[in-house]
C-alpha positions as CSV (number, residue, x, y, z in Angstrom):
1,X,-2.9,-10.0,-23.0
2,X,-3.2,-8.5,-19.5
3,X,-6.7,-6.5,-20.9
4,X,-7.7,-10.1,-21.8
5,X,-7.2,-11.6,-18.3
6,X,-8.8,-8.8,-16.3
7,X,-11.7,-9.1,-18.4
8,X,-11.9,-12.5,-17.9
9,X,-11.3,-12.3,-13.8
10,X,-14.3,-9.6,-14.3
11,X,-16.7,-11.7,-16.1
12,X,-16.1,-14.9,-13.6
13,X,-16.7,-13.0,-10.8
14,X,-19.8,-11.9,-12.2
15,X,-20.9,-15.0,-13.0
16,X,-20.0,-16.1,-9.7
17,X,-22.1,-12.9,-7.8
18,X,-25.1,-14.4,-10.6
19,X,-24.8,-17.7,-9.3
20,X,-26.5,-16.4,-5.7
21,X,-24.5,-17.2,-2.3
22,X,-23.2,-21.0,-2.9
23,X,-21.1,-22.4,-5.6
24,X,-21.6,-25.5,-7.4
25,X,-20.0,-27.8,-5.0
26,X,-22.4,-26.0,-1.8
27,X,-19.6,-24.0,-0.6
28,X,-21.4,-20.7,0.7
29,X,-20.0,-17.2,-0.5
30,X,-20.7,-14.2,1.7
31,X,-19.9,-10.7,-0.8
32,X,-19.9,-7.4,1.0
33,X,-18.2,-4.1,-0.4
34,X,-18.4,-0.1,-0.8
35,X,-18.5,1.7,-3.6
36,X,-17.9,5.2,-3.1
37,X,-17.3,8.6,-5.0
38,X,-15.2,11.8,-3.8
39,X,-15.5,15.4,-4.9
40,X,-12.7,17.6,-3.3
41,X,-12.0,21.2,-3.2
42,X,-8.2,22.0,-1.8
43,X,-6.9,25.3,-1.6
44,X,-3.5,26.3,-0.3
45,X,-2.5,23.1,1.4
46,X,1.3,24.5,0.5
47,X,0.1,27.6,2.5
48,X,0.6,30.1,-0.1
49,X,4.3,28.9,-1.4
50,X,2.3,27.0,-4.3
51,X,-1.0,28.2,-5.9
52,X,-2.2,24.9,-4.3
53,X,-5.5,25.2,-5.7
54,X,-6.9,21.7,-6.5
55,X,-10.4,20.5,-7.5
56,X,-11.1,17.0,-8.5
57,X,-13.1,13.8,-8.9
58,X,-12.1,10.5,-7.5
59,X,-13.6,6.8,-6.9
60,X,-13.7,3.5,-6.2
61,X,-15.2,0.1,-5.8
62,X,-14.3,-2.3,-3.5
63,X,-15.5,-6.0,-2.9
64,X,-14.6,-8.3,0.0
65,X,-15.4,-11.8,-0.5
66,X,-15.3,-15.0,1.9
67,X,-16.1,-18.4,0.3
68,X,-16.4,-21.1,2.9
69,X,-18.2,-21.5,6.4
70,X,-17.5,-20.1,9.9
71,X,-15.0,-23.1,10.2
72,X,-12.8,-22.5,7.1
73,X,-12.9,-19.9,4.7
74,X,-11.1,-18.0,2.0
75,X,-11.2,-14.5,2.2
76,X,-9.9,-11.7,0.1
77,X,-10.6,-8.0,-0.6
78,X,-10.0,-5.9,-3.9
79,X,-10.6,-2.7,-5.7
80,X,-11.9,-1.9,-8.8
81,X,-11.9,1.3,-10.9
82,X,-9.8,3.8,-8.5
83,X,-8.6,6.9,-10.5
84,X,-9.4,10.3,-11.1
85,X,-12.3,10.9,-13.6
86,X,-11.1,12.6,-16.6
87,X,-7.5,11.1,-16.5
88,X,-6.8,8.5,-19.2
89,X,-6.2,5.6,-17.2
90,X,-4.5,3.4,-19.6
91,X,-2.2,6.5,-20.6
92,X,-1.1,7.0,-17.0
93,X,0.1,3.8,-16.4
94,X,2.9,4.9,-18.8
95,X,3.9,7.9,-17.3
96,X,6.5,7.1,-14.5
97,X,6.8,8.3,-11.2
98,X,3.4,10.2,-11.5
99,X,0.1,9.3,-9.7
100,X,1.8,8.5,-6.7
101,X,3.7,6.0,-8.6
102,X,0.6,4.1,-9.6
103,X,0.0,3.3,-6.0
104,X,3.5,1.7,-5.4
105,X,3.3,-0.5,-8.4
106,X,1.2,-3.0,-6.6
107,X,0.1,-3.9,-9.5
108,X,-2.5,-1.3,-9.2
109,X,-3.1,0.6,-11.9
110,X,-6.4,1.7,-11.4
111,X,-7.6,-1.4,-12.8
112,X,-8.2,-4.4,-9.8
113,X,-5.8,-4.3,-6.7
114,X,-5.6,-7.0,-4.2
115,X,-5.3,-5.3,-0.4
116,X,-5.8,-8.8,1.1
117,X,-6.0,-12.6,0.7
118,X,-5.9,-15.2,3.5
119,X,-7.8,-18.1,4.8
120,X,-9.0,-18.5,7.8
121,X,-9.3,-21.5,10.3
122,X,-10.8,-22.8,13.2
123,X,-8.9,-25.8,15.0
124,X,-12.1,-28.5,15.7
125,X,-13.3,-28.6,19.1
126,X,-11.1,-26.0,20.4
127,X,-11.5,-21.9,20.2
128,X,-8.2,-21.6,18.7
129,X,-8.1,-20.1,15.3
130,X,-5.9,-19.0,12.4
131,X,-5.9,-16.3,9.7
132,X,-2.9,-16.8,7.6
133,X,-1.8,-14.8,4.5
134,X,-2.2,-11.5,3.5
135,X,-4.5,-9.3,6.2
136,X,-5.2,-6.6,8.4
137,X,-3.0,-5.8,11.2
138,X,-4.5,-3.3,14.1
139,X,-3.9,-2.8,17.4
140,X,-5.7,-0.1,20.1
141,X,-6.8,2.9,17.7
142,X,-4.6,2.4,14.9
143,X,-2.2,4.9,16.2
144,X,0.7,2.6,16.5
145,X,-0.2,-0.1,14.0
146,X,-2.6,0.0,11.1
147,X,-1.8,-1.7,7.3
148,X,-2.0,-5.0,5.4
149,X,0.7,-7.3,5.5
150,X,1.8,-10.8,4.7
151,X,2.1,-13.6,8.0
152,X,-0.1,-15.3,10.2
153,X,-2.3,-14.3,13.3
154,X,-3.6,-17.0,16.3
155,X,-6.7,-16.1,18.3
156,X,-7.3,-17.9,21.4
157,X,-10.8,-17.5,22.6
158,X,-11.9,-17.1,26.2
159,X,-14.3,-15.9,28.5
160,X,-15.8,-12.6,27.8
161,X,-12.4,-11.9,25.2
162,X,-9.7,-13.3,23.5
163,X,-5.8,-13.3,22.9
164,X,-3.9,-12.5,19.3
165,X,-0.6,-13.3,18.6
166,X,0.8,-12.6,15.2
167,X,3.8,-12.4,12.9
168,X,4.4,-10.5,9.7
169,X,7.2,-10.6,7.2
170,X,7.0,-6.6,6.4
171,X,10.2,-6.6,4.1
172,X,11.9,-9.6,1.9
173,X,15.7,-8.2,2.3
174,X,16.4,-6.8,-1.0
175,X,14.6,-7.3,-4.3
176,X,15.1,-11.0,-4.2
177,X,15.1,-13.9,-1.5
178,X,18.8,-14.2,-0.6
179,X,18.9,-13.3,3.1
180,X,22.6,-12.3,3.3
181,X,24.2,-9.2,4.6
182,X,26.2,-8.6,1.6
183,X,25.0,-8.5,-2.4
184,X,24.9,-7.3,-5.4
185,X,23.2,-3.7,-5.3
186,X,19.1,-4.5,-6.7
187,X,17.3,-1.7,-8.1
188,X,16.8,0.3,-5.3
189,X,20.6,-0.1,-5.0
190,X,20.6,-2.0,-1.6
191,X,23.4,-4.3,-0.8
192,X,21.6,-5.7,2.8
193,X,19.3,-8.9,1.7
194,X,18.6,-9.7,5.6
195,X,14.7,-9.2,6.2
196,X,12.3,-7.0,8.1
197,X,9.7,-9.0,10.9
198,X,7.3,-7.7,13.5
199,X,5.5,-9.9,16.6
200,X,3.4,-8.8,18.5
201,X,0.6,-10.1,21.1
202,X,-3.0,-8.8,21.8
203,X,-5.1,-9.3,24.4
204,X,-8.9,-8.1,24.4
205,X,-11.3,-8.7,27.3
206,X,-14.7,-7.5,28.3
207,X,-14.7,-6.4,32.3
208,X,-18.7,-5.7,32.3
209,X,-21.3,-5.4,30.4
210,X,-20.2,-1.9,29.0
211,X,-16.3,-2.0,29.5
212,X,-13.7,-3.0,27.2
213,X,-10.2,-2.9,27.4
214,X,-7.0,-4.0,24.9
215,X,-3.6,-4.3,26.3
216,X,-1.2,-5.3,23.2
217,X,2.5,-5.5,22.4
218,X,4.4,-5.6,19.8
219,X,8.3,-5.7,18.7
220,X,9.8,-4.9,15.1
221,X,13.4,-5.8,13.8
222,X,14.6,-4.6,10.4
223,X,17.8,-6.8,10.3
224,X,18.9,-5.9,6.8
225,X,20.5,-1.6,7.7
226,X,24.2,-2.3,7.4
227,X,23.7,-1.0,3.6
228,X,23.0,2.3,5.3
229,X,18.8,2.1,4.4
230,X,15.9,0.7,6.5
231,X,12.7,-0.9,5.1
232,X,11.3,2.1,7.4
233,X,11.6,5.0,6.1
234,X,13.7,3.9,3.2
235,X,11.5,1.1,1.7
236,X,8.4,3.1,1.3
237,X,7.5,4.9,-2.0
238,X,5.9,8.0,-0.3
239,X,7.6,10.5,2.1
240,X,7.0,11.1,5.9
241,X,7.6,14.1,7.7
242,X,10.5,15.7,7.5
243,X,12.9,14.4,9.8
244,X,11.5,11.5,10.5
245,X,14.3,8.7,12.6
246,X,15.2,5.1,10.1
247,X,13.7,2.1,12.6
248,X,16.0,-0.6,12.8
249,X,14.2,-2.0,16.1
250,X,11.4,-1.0,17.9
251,X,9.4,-2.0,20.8
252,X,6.2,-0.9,22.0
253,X,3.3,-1.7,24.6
254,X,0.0,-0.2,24.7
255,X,-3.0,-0.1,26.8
256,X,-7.0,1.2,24.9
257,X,-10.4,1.0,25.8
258,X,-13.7,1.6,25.7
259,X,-15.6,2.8,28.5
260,X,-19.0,3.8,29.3
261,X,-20.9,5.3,32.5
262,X,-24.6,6.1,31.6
263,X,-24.9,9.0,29.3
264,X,-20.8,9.4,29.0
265,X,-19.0,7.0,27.3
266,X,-14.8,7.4,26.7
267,X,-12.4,5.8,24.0
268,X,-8.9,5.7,25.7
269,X,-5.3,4.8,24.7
270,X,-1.6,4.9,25.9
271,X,1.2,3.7,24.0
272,X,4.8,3.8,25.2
273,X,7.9,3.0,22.6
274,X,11.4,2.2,22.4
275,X,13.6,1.7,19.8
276,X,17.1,2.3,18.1
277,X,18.1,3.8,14.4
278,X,21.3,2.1,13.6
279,X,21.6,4.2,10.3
280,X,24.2,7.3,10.8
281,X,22.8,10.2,8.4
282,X,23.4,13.5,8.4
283,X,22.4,17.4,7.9
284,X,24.8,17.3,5.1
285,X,22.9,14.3,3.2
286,X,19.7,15.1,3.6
287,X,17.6,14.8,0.9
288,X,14.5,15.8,0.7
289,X,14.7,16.6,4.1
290,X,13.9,13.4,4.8
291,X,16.1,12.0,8.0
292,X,16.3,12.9,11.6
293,X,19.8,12.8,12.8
294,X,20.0,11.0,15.7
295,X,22.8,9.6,18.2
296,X,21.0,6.0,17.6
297,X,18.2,5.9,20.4
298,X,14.4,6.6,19.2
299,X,11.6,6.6,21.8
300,X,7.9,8.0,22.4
301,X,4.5,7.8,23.4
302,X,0.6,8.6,22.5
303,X,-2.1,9.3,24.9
304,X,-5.6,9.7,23.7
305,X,-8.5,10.3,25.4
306,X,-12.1,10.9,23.8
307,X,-15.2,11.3,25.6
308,X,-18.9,11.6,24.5
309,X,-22.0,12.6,26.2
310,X,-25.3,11.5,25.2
311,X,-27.4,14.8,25.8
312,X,-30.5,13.2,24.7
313,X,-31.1,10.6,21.2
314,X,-30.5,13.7,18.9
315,X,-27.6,15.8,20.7
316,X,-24.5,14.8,21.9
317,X,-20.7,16.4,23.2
318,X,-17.6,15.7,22.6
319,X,-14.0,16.4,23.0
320,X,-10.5,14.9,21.8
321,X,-7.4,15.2,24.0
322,X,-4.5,14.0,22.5
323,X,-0.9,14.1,23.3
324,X,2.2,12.7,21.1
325,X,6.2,12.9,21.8
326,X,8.5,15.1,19.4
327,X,12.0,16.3,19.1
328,X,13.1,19.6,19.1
329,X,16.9,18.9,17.9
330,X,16.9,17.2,13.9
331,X,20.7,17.6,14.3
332,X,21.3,15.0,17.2
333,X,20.5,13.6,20.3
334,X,17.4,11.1,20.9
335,X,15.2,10.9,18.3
336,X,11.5,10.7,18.5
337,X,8.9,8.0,17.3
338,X,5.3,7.5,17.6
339,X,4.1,4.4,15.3
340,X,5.4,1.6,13.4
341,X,3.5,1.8,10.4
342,X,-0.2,3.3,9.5
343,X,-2.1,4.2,6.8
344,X,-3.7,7.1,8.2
345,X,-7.3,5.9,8.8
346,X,-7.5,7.2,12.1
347,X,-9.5,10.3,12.3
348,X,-9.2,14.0,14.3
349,X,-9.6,16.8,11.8
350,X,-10.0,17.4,8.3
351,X,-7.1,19.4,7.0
352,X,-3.8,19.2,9.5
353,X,-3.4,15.5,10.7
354,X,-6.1,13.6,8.0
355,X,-3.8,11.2,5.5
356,X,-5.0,8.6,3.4
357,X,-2.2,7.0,1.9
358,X,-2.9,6.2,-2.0
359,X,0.1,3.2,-1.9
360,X,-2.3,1.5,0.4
361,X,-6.2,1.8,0.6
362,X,-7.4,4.9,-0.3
363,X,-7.1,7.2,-3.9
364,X,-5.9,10.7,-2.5
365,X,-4.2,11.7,0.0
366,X,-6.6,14.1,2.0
367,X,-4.5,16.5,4.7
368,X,-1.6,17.9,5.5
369,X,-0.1,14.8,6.4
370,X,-0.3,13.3,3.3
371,X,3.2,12.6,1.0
372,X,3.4,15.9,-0.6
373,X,2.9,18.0,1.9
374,X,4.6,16.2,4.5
375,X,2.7,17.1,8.1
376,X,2.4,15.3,10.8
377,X,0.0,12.1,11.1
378,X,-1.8,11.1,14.1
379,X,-0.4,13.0,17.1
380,X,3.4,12.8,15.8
381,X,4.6,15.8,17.9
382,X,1.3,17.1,18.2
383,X,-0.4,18.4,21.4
384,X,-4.6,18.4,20.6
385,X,-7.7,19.7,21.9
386,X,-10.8,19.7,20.1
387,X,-14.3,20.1,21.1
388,X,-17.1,18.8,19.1
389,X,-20.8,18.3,18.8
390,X,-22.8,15.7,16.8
391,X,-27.5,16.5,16.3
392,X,-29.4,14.1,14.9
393,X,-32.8,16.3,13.8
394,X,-33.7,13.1,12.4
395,X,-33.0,9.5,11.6
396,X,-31.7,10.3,8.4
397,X,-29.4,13.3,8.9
398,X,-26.6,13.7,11.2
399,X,-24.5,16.8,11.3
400,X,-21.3,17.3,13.2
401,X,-19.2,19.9,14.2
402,X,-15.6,20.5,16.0
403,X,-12.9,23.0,16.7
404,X,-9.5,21.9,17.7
405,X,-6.5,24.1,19.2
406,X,-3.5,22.3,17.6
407,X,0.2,22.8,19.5
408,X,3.6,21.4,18.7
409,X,4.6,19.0,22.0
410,X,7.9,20.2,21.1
411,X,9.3,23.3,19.0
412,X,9.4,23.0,15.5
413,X,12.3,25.0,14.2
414,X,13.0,26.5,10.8
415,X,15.5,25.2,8.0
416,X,16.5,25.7,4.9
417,X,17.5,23.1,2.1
418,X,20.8,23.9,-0.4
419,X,20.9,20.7,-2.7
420,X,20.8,17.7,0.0
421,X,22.7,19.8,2.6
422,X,19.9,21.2,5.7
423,X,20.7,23.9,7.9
424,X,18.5,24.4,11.0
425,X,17.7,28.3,11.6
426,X,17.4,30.0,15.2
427,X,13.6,30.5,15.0
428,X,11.0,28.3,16.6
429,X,7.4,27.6,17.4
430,X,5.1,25.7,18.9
431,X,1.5,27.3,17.5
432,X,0.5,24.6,14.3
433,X,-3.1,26.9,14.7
434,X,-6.8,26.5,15.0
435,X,-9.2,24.7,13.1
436,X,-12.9,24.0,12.7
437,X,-14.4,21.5,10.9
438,X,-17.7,19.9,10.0
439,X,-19.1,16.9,8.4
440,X,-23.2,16.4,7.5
441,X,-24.2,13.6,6.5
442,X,-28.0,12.1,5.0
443,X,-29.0,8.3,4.3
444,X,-30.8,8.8,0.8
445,X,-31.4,4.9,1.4
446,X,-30.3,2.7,4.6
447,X,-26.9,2.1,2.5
448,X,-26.7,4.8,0.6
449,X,-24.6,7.9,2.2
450,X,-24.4,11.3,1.1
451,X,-21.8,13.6,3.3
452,X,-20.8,17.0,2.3
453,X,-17.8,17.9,4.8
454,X,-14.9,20.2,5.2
455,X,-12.3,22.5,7.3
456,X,-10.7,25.4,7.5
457,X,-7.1,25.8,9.2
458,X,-5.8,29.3,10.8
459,X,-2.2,28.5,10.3
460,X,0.5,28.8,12.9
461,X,4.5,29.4,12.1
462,X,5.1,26.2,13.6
463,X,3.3,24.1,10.5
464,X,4.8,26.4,8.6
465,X,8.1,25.7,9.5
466,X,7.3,21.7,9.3
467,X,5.7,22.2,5.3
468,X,8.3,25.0,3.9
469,X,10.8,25.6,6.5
470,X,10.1,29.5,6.8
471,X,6.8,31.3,7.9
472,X,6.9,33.6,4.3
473,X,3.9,31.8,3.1
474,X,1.0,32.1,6.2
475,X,-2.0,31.3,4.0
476,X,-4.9,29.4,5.4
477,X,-5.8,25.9,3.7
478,X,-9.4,24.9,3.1
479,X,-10.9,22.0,2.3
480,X,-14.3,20.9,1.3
481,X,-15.1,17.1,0.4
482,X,-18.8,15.7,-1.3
483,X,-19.3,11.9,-0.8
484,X,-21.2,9.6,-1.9
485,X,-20.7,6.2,-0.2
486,X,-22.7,2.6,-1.0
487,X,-22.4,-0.1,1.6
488,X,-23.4,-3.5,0.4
């Protein structure tokens, strides 16, 4: 039956995309989309511990469709076809808790996957609008907040910018609607219904013809922890890094920008967070390694700074300074937080920071940072320099390169695991190492993209304390990734 009613869906949307950019009743539709297939090569992203030696096909297809005019329209984006080629796709939706739980049972499957669905609004004769349903949420860089979620966003237009405010419901209590503190354990075995909701305000404005600046805030309460979980980390179906804090509030203000003076241009952010994890964990319940322990307060900060020099129209130079907070005691004290929630689209380097979460938008995960693994993401206790360098030999080919010296802001120490007890160990480090990366890319057509790109780590002890707890396994991950990417 539910073979039947995909293959219907998939026939009326073609017949819709047949029908040309209006419907029957003169509604216009506007289809864009990407289709796009990976080929990776990934050697010892466990750093030796595992053969870790993985070479695979992946793809996907992905429409987004608006039906309606500037004024009102329906909008919604979904993917088509992800998987792994040579993996029975029909088969693995049997096989539980594999494939990355078939992208957190969203329904997925490989088969059609809604990431958003929402309609949008203008108020007449006013520049006041409304998105409300199921959307992106952004703010700055993506370095504090990045994913889809379910609420509603206002944009109030202005002069030269405009000012966002938003709500999201990020988690529905327990596995039902009641909104209670106390029930009957669901599935997950969480006896907290009370709900999970995040505010926040954006303001964007142009100050000249070549500046722009964002100053945004947000604030996030997770009401339902007196069960001893939080939606964040608890709720998710994929793993942080180890000793990551629970978020039962959070607060946090940010300033980005864009900037450009002549030849130099510069991409800027500082974020600044505050929050408290009301859930009391400890070394000797630790699964997984999964919780910081934490005397209840939670706080950080980000600072980014990117700047780019136009050489000439084929050569320009870049760098990446970035700076994020840490902790250097799992075992108490203040812990240390950096984002609410992302899904790992923002970019530095190929192997240690790169993490596309498969639960969300993407098929793999792609660095260190992904779920397996279990590195850091973004600049989560990571201290960054990188100096790159983008030619342009012609208008079809770009090629760029980088190398990045990678520190811990704080020490990462070493620990070992007996069942679900942790027990930190004397030695340290702050060196997660050196890596250089690179990234070609040709337009076989305007929309047609071929990119062959890759890295190579020089490991530190300090990343390898973070992935395996001991520096006994020092090998150096590679990566190498062949894309081919069509825009329509």
């Amino acid at each position: 039956m539910r073979g039947r009613s995909l293959l219907v869906a998939v026939v009326g949307f073609a017949f819709l995309l047949s029908g040309g950019a209006v419907l029957a009743q003169g509604v216009p539709v506007n289809v864009h989309g990407v289709y796009t297939a990976w080929g990776l090569s990934q050697n010892k992203f466990f750093l030796g511990k595992k053969e870790g030696k993985d070479d695979y096909w992946v793809q996907m297809l992905r429409f987004r469709l608006a039906v309606g005019n500037e004024n009102l329209q329906a909008i919604t984006r979904f993917d088509m076809a992800q998987g792994w080629w040579g993996v029975d796709n029909m088969e693995r939706r049997k096989t539980p808790g594999s494939a990355s739980a078939l992208f957190d049972m969203k329904d997925t499957n490989y088969l059609l996957h809604v990431d958003q669905a929402y309609v949008a609004f203008k108020i007449p004769d006013t520049k006041v609008a409304f998105r409300v349903g199921r959307q992106s949420y952004r703010l700055g860089n993506k370095l504090v907040l990045d994913c889809n979620l379910d609420g509603a966003q206002m944009d109030v237009g202005f002069s030269k910018g405009k000012l966002t405010l938003g709500w999201a419901k990020m988690f529905e209590g327990v596995d039902g609607l009641s909104d209670k503190s106390k029930v009957s354990p669901d599935w997950r075995g969480n006896t907290d219904a009370r709900d999970a909701d995040v505010v926040f305000a954006s303001l964007d404005q142009k100050l000249a013809d070549k500046h722009r600046i964002n100053l945004f805030g947000l604030y996030y309460k997770d009401r339902g922890t007196s069960d001893g979980t939080s939606y964040l980390l608890d709720g998710l179906d994929y793993f942080m890094a180890r000793f990551s804090p629970n978020i039962s509030s959070l607060a946090a203000v940010g300033a980005a920008g864009n900037f450009k003076f002549g030849k130099l241009s510069l991409d800027a952010e500082v974020d600044i967070l505050t929050g408290e994890d009301d859930v009391p964990n400890s070394m000797d319940n630790n699964p997984k390694q999964k919780y910081d322990v934490n005397n209840g307060d939670i706080s950080g900060m980000n600072l980014y700074l990117k700047p780019t020099l136009a050489v000439n129209d084929k050569l320009s130079l870049g760098a990446v300074i970035g700076r994020g907070t840490g902790d250097d005691d799992w075992t108490g004290g203040k812990g240390n937080v950096n984002r609410l929630r992302t899904v790992g689209f923002f970019y530095v380097t190929e192997i240690w920071e790169d993490s596309i979460m498969p639960d969300e938008e993407g098929i793999t995960p792609q660095g260190l940072g992904a779920p397996n693994t279990r590195g850091y993401r973004e600049f989560e206790n990571t201290t960054l320099l990188q100096l790159n360098a983008t030619l342009k030999p012609t208008p079809k080919l770009s090629i760029f390169a980088s190398a990045s010296l990678i520190k811990a802001t704080q020490p990462i120490h070493a620990w070992q695991a007996d069942g679900n007890k942790v027990t930190i160990l004397g030695a340290s480090s702050t060196d997660i190492g050196k890596e250089v990366d690179f990234k070609i890319d040709y337009k076989i057509y305007k929309n047609l993209i071929w990119t062959l790109r890759g890295g190579y780590l020089a490991v530190g002890d300090a990343a390898c304390y973070l992935i395996n707890g001991t520096n006994k396994w020092k090998e150096n991950p590679t990566e190498l990734k062949m894309t081919l990417t069509y825009k329509f």
